[in-house]
N, C-alpha and C positions, 0 to 999 in steps of 0.2 A: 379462119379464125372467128370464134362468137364475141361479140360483144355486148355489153349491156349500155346503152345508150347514156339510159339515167344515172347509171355511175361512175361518167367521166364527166370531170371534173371542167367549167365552162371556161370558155377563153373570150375577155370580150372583143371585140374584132372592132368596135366603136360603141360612142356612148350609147346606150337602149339596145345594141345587138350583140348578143351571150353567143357564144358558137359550142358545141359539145364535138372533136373533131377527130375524126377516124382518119388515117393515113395510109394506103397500101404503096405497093411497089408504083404504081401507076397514076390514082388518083387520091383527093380528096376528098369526104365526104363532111359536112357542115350543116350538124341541124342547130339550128339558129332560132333562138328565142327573140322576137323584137316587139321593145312595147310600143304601145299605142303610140303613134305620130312621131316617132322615133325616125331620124333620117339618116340616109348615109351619103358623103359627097361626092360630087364624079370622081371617078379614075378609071383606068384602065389598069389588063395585065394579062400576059404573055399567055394565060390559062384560060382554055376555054373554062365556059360554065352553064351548067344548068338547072334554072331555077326552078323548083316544084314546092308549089303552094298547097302546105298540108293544111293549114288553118288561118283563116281571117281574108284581108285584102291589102292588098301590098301596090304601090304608085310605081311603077321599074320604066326609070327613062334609061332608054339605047340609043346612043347614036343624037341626041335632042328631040327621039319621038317617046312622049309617054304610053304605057299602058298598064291597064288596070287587069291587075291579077287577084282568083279569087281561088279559094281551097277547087285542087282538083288541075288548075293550071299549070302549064310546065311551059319554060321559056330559055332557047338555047340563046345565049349573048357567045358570038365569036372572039377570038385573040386580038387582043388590042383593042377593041371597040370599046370606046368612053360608057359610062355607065353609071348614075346613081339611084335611088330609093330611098320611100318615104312607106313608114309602116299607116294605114288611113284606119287601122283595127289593130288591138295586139296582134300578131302574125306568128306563125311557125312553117318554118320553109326550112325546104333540104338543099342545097346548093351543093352540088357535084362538079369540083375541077379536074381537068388534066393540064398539064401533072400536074404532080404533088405540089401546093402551095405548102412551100419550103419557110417562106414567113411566116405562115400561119404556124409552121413548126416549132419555129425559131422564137417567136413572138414580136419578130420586128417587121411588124404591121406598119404603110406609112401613114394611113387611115388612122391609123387605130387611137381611139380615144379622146377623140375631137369631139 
């Protein structure tokens, strides 16, 4: 199935991060607008996830170790492992779950909009 990026409609996933988000049978796809110094707070969840920095520099603590992501970076965070970010540039990142984030679906995010 094609899709056009730019013309789905964004979902915010928390305050400063837009998500534009693709759904198949299997995973999730999340490209994520985040403005500058815009942060997201720990959590976990069931999904893995992988994070691929398409543009800017992005803070991603795992586990309580930080690191610094830059466009070109990719960073798999395993199931259940605690996890928040802090945008240090506007950012755009593609975050790929398995599976399907069903909240994301749903829009009952427990992040969301803090």
């Amino acid at each position: 199935m094609k899709y056009n990026v730019a013309q789905i409609p964004p979902f915010e996933i928390s305050k400063g991060f837009n998500a534009r988000l693709i759904h198949t049978d299997n995973l999730t796809l999340a490209y994520v607008d985040i403005d500058d110094g815009a942060a997201l707070a720990e959590h976990a969840h069931v999904h893995e996830q992988v994070v691929n920095m398409l543009e800017g520099r992005f803070e991603l603590t795992v586990a309580g170790q930080p690191h610094i992501l830059e466009a070109g970076d990719a960073f798999a965070i395993p199931s259940n492992v605690p996890h928040s970010g802090r945008a240090l540039t506007k950012c755009r990142i593609l975050d790929v779950f398995n599976p399907v984030r069903e909240d994301f679906r749903s829009g009952n995010v427990a992040y969301a909009r803090q």
